[in-house]
C-alpha positions in Angstrom: 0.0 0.0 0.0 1.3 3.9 -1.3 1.9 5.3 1.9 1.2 8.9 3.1 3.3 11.7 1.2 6.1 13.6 3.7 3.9 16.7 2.9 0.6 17.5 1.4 -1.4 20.9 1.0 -3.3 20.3 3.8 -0.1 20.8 5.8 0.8 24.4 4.9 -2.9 25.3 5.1 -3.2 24.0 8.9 0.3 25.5 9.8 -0.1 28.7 8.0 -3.6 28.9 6.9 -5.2 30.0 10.3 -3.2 34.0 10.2 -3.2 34.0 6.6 -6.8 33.8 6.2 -7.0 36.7 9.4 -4.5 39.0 7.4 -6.8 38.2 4.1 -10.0 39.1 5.9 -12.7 40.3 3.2 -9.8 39.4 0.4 -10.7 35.3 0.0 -14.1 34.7 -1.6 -16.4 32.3 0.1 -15.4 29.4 -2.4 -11.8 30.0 -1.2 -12.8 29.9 2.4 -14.6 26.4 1.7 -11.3 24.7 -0.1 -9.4 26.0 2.9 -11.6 24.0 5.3 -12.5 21.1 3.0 -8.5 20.6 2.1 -7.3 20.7 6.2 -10.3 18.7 7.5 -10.0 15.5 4.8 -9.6 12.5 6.4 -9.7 13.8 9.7 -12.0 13.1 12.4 -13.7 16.2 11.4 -15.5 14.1 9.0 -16.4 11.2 10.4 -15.1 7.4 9.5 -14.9 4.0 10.6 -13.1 1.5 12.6 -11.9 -1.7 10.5 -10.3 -4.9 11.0 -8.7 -6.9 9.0 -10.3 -11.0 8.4 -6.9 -11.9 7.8 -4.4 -10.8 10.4 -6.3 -9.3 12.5 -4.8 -5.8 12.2 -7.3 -2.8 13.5 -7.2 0.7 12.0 -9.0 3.6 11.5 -10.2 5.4 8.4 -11.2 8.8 8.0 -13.7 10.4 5.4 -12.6 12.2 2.5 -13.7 15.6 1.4 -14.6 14.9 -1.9 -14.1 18.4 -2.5 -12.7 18.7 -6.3 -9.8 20.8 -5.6 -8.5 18.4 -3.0 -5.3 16.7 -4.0 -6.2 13.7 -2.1 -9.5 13.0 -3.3 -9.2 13.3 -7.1 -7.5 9.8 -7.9 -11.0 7.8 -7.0 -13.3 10.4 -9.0 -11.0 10.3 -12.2 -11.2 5.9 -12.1 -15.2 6.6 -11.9 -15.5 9.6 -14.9 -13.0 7.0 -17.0 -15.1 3.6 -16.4 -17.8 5.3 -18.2 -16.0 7.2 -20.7 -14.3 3.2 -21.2 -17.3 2.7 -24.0 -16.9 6.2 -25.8 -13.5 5.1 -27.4 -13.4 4.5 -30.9 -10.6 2.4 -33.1 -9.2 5.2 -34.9 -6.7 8.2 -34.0 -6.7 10.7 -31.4 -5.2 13.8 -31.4 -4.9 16.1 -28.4 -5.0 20.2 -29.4 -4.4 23.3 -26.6 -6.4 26.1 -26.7 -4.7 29.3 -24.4 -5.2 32.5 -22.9 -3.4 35.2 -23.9 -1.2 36.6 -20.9 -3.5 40.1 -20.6 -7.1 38.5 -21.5 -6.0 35.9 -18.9 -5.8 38.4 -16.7 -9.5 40.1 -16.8 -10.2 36.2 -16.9 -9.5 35.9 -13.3 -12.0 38.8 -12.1 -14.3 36.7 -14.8 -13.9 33.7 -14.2 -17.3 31.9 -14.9 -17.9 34.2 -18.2 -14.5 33.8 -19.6 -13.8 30.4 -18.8 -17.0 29.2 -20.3 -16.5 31.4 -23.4 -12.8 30.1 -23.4 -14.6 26.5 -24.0 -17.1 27.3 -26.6 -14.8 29.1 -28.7 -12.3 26.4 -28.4 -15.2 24.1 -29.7 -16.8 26.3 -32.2 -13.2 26.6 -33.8 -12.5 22.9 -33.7 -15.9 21.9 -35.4 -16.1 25.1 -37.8 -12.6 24.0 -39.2 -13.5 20.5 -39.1 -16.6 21.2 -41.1 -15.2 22.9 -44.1 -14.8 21.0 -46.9 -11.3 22.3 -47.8 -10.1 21.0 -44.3 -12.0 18.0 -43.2 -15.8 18.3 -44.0 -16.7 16.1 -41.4 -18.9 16.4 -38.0 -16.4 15.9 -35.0 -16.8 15.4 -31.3 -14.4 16.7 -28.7 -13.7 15.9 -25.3 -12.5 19.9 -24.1 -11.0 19.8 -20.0 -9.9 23.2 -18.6 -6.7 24.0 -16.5 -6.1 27.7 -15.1 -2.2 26.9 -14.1 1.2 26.7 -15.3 3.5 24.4 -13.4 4.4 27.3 -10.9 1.1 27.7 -9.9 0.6 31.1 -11.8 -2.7 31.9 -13.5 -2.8 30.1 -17.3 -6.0 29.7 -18.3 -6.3 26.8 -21.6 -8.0 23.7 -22.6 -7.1 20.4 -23.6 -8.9 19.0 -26.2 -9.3 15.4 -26.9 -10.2 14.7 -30.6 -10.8 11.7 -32.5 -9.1 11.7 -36.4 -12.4 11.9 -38.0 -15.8 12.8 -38.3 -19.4 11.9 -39.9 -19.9 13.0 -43.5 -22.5 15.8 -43.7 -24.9 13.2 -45.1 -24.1 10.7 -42.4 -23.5 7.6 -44.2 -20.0 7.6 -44.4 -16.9 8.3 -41.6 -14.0 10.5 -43.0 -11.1 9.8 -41.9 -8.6 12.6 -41.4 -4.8 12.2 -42.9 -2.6 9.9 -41.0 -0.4 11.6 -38.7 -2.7 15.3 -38.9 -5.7 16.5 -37.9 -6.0 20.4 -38.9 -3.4 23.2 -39.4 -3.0 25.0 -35.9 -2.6 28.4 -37.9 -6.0 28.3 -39.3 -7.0 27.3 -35.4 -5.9 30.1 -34.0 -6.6 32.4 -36.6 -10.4 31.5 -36.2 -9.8 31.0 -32.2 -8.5 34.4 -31.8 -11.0 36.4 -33.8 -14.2 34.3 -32.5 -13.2 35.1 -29.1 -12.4 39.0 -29.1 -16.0 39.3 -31.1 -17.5 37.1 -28.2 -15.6 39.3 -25.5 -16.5 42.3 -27.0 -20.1 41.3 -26.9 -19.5 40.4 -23.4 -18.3 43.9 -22.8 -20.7 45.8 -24.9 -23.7 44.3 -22.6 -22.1 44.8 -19.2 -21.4 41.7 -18.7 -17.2 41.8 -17.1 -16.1 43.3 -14.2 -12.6 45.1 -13.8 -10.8 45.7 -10.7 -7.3 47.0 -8.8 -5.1 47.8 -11.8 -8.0 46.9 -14.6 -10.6 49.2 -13.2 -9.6 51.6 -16.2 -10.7 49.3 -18.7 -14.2 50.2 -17.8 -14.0 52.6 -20.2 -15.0 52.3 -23.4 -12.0 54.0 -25.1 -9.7 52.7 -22.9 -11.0 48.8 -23.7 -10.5 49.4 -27.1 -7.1 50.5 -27.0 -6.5 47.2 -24.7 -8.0 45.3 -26.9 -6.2 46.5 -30.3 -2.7 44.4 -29.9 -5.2 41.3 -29.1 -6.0 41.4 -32.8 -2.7 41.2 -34.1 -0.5 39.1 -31.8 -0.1 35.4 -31.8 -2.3 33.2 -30.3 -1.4 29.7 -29.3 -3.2 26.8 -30.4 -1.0 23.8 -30.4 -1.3 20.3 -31.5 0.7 17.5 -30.5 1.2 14.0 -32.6 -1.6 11.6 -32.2 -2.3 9.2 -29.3 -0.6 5.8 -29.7 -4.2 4.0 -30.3 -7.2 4.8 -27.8 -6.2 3.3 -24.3 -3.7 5.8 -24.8 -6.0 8.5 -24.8 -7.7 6.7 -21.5 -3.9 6.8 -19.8 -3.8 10.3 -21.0 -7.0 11.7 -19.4 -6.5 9.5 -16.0 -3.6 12.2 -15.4 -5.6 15.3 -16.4 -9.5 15.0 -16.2 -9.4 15.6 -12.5 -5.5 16.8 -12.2 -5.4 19.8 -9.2 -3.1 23.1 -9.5 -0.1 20.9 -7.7 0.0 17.4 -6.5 1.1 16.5 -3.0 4.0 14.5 -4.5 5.6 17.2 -6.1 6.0 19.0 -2.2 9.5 18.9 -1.1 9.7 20.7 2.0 8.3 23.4 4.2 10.5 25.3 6.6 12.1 28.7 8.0 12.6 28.9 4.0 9.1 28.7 2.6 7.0 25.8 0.6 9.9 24.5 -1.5 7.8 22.2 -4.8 9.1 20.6 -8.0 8.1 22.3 -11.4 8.8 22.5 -15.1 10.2 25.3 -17.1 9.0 25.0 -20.5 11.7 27.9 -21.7 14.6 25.7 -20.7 15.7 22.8 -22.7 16.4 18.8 -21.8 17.0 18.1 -17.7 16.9 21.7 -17.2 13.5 22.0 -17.5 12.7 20.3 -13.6 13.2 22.5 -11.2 12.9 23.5 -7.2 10.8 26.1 -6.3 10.4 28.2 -3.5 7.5 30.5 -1.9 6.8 32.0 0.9 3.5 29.8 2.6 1.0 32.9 2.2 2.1 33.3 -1.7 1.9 29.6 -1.6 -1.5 29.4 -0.9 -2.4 33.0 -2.6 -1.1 30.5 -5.7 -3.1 27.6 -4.7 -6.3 29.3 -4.5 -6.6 31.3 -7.7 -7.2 28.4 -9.3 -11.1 27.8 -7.3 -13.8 27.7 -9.8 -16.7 29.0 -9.4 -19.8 26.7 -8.1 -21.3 24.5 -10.5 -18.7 25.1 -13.0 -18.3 21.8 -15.2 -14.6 21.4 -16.4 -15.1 18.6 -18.0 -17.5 19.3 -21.3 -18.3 17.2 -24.4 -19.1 18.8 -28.0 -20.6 18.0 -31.1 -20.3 14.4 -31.8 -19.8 13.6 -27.9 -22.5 15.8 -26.8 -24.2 14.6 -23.9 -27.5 14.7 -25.5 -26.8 12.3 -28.4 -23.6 11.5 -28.0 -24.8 7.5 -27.8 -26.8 7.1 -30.7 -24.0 9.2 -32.5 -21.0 6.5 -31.4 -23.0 3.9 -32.3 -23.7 5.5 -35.8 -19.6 5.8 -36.0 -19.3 2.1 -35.1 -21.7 0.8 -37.6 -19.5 3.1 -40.6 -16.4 1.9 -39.0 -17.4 -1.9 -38.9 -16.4 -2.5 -35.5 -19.0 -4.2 -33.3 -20.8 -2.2 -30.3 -19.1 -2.4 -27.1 -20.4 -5.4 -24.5 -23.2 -4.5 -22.0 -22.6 -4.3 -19.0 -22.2 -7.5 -16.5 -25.1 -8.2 -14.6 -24.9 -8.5 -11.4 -23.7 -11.1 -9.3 -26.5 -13.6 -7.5 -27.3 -12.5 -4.0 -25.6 -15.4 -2.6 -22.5 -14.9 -3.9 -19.6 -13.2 -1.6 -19.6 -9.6 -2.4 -16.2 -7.7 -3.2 -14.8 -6.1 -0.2 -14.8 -2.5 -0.2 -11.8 -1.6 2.1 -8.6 -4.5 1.8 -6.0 -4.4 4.3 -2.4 -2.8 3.5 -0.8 -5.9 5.4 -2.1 -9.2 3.9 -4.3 -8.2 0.9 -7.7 -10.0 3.3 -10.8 -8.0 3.3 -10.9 -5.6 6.5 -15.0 -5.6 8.4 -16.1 -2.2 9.5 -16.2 -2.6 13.7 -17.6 1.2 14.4 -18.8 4.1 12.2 -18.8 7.5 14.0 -19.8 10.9 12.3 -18.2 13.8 11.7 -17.0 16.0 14.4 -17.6 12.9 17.2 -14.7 11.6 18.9 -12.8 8.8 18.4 -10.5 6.6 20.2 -7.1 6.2 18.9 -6.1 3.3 16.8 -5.8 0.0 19.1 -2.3 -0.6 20.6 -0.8 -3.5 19.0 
């Protein structure tokens, strides 16, 4: 059994987190606020448990709730292995290809004070682009699906709003009785992407801005005027905007391996901690600019800009970061795979088992770390009762 990491994000927040969030009072929103707590109390007695004991060797331990929060480090692993089980009959035998939609540095920026409006027009665009370009005839002329997940960091925790789009090499034709395949090895020309990416999304933002719609404040409060947006807005249209595409998936339990690490990734893992002292929160990242080995590297922060970092990533409630376009819609995206599968000659994936008979032993939820034997729950108590200390051996 994986044992505990020397450090985890809970750890700074219960060391520092109690003056920070005094210091920050009427600064942290009231999502902020609930990470905090979620974070620090998961797994805890704070949330309740159970008592268990192994069949096997008789070994006794205690197991504490999780959070379930999404933002929690520890608590992602078990969501991602549910959302991939059912994506498991989504997959189709051709190529994937995975293209990144992102931010630039200023509109980023205005994206933080906005986040639920620019976030979700960050996805749409994204799709709108991907399924425009797909669509034309001179590209692909084909209906596509897309799989779109948002992340809002870079390795060192600084704000980087972009998407990750997972895309299978083909489409439906318009008429929907053939699949078209795209060329081995390509899917669609980046530049015409981001060409299309870019000007879709200043027309949206604009609209956005023209009905009242963003909110700017500290050193952005200017841009609420109109002449002064427009001038911020001018170098938007001309600079580079990155859309990139990297070579295809190496078949499509690739694709599954692939989304296991990002569906449900968190702005920094618990393994990449190193240390926290009299020196700050010292974590592993990557630096993209640098070349080869170089690119790993130690970072270290003060605990308050630590969890300043941590924190601007929150999304807003009810905000889906995981969506599904065209093809993989939600609404039809079954009757549409099975369409696919029927063009592509490949037999529909097998039902589900049923069920095993009443009688028969049931799989054990919890296994024990020692012997591999099914562990029996002796006590439940709820959150924020008491509990006695594991037994002594």
């Amino acid at each position: 059994m994986q044992g505990r990491p020397a450090l985890e994000v809970a750890d700074i927040f219960r060391t520092h987190g109690p003056a920070w969030r005094e210091t920050q009072r009427g600064h942290l929103s009231l999502a902020q606020l609930k990470v905090m707590s979620a974070i620090t109390q998961c797994r805890t007695a704070a949330l309740g448990g159970h008592v268990l004991r192994c069949d096997g060797c008789g070994v006794e331990q205690v197991s504490y709730n999780s959070c379930r929060n999404r933002h929690c480090p520890k608590c992602q692993s078990s969501a991602a292995k549910r959302w991939l089980d059912a994506r498991q009959a989504d997959l189709l035998p051709v190529e994937y290809y995975h293209v990144v939609f992102t931010l630039p540095a200023p509109i980023a920026d205005i994206a933080y004070q906005n986040k639920a409006a620019l976030y979700g027009l960050l996805f749409d665009i994204a799709a709108e682009t991907l399924l425009r370009i797909a669509a034309d005839p001179k590209h692909l002329g084909a209906s596509i699906g897309a799989t779109l997940v948002l992340h809002t960091w870079g390795s060192a925790l600084t704000h980087h709003p972009h998407v990750h789009g997972i895309v299978p090499g083909g489409g439906l034709a318009p008429d929907g009785q053939s699949w078209i395949a795209c060329r081995p090895g390509f899917f669609l020309p980046v530049r015409v992407l981001s060409r299309l990416f870019r000007r879709r999304f200043l027309e949206e933002l604009q609209r956005l801005y023209d009905q009242g719609q963003l909110k700017f404040f500290g050193e952005h409060q200017a841009l609420a005027n109109t002449q002064a947006f427009a001038a911020w807005m001018a170098p938007l249209r001309t600079c580079e905007w990155v859309v990139y595409a990297k070579r295809p998936f190496a078949g499509p339990q690739a694709v599954l391996a692939y989304l296991s690490r990002y569906t449900h990734r968190v702005a920094i893992s618990n393994s990449r901690l190193l240390a926290m002292d009299e020196h700050g929160v010292t974590f592993r990242w990557k630096d993209y600019r640098a070349k080869g080995k170089t690119r790993h590297k130690a970072m270290t922060l003060s605990p308050q800009e630590f969890m300043r970092r941590f924190l601007l990533h929150v999304l807003p409630g009810g905000f889906h970061r995981i969506r599904h376009y065209g093809l993989l819609a939600n609404g039809n995206r079954r009757a549409n795979l099975a369409l696919a599968r029927e063009l592509l000659h490949v037999a529909p994936p097998l039902p589900d088992e049923p069920a095993d008979e009443p009688s028969a032993a049931p799989v054990p939820t919890f296994v024990c770390g020692h012997c591999g034997h099914a562990m029996v729950v002796l006590q439940v108590f709820l959150r924020d009762n008491s509990i006695r200390a594991p037994p002594a051996p």
